[in-house]
N, C-alpha and C positions, 0 to 999 in steps of 0.2 A: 212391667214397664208401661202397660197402654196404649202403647202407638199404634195398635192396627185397633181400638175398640173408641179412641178417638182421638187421634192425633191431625186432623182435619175437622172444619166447620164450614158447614156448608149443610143441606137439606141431606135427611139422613132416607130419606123417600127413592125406591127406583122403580123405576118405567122398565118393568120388563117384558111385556106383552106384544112389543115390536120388536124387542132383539131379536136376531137369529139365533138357530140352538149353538152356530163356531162360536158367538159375538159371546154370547151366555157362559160358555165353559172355560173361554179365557180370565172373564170377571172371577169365573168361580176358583180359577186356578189361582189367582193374583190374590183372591181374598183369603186363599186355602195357604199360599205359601207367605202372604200377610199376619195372617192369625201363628203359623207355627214360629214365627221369625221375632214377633214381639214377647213370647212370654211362651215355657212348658205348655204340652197338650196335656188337659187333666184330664183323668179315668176316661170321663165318659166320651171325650175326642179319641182317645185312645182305642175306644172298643170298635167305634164310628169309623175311624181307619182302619182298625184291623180287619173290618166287611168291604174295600173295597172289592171292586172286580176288574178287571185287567185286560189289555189283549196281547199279541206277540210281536206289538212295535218296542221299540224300544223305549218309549215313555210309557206304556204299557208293562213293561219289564219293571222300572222305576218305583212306577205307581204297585207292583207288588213285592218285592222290595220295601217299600214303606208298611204297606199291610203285613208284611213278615214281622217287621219292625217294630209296630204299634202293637201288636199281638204279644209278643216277647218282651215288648220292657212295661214297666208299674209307673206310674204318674211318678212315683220317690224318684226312680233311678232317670225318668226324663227331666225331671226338673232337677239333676244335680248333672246331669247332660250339659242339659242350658247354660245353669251356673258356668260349669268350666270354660265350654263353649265363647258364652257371649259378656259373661260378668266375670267372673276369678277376682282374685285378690290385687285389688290395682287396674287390673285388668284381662280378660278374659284370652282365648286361644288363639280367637280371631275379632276384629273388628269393624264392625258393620258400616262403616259412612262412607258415602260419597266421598267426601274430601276427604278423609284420611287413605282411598286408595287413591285417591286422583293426585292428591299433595303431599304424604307421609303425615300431615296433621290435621287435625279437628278444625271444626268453627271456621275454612277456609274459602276464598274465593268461589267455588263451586257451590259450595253452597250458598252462598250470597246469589249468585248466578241463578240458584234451582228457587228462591224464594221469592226473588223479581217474577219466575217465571207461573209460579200458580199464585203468586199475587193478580196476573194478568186473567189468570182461569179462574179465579173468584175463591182459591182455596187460601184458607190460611190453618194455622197452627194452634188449638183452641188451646187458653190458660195454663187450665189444670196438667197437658203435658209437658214433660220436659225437656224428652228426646226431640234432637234436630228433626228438621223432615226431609237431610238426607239420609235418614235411615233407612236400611230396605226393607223394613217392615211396613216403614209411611210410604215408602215408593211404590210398593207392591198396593198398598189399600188404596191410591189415589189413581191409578192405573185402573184398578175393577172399577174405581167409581167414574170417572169417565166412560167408561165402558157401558156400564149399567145406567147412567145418566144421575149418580148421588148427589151432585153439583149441580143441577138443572138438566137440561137434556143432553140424551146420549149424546158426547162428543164426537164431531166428525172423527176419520182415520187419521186425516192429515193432523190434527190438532192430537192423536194419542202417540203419532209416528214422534211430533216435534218434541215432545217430551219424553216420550221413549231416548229418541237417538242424541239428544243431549244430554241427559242427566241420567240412564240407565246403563244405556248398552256399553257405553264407553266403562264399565268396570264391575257389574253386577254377575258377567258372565265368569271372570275370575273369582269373585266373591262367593263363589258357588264351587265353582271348584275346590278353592282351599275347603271351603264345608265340608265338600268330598272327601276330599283326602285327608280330614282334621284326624289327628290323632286320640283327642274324647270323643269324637261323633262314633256313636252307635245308629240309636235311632235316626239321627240326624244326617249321616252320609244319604240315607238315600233323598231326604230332603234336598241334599245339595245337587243331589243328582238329577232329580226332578228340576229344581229351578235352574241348573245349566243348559239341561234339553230345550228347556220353554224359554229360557232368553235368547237363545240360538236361532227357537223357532220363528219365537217376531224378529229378530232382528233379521231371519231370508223372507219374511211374511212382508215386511214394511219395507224391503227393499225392491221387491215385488208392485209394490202400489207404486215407489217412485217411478218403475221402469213402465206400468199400465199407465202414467199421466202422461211420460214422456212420447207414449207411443199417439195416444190421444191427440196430443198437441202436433203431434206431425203427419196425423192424418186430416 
């Protein structure tokens, strides 16, 4: 499909020598469940995940779980994963856009909504892609690039929180789940499983900063 390798234009350069190493591994996460959302992990991502290493949180759990994962299936049987998964005949297991869980259809309001709003952040949707950029493959790559500053410099929180809790949180966390629970997801349940923890995680993370401004302001 392409959407996480460029389904945004904007300066493909990041500034990483300022982030923090939290700020650093969210981008890396965003761009790790970016890259696996737009298209099969071939071989060599495969082998690359099957060396993660792990600890005994439960994203940790996740994260080995996926290196089980990666380890046990062949580039063939991930990319016929995918297919079932996110393409199939007409259409695939589950369906990935913004608008379609927000509205039951495509091309809808929400998405009008999400493209006013990284019109404003300077991102658009280069040519050659075709995939909307509610997709959560493009939601997840423009997320790290904020993060990592791909669009100019790093974005503040507040500016990751407002596009986070408009255009993500409100349906990414289910979209994850059915992953979970997909009935073809092999490799890919713990994928779902991972990006259910990590939308969870920002969205108690970002609620957090609201309730630090609030506190701020009333001191």
């Amino acid at each position: 499909m392409g959407v996480a390798s460029a389904s945004v234009a904007g300066s493909t350069d990041r500034v990483t020598g300022d982030i923090p190493e939290e700020e650093l591994f969210r981008a890396q996460l965003y761009s790790l469940l970016s890259r696996l959302l737009a298209a099969a992990p071939d071989a060599a991502l495969l082998a690359a995940l099957g060396r993660i290493s792990s600890d005994a949180s439960e994203l940790g759990q996740a994260f080995a779980a996926l290196a089980r994962g990666a380890s046990a299936a062949s580039a063939a049987d991930a990319a016929a994963e995918f297919n079932d998964l996110f393409i199939g005949i007409g259409r695939g297991e589950l369906v990935p856009y913004g608008s379609y869980y927000l509205t039951g259809f495509l091309h809808e309001k929400p998405l009008a909504e999400l493209r006013d709003a990284l019109a404003g952040l300077g991102v658009v949707r280069v040519p050659e892609v075709k995939e909307p950029e509610d997709h959560i493959a493009a939601l997840c790559e423009v997320m790290a690039g904020l993060i990592e500053g791909a669009f100019g410099d790093p974005a503040p929180l507040t500016v990751q929180r407002r596009l986070f809790e408009r255009h993500i949180a409100s349906w990414a966390g289910r979209f994850f789940a059915e992953l979970e629970a997909a009935q073809t997801a092999k490799f890919y349940r713990a994928v779902g499983w991972i990006g259910r923890l990590f939308i969870g995680i920002e969205t108690t993370a970002f609620a957090m900063t609201v309730s630090d401004e609030l506190d701020r302001r009333a001191t």
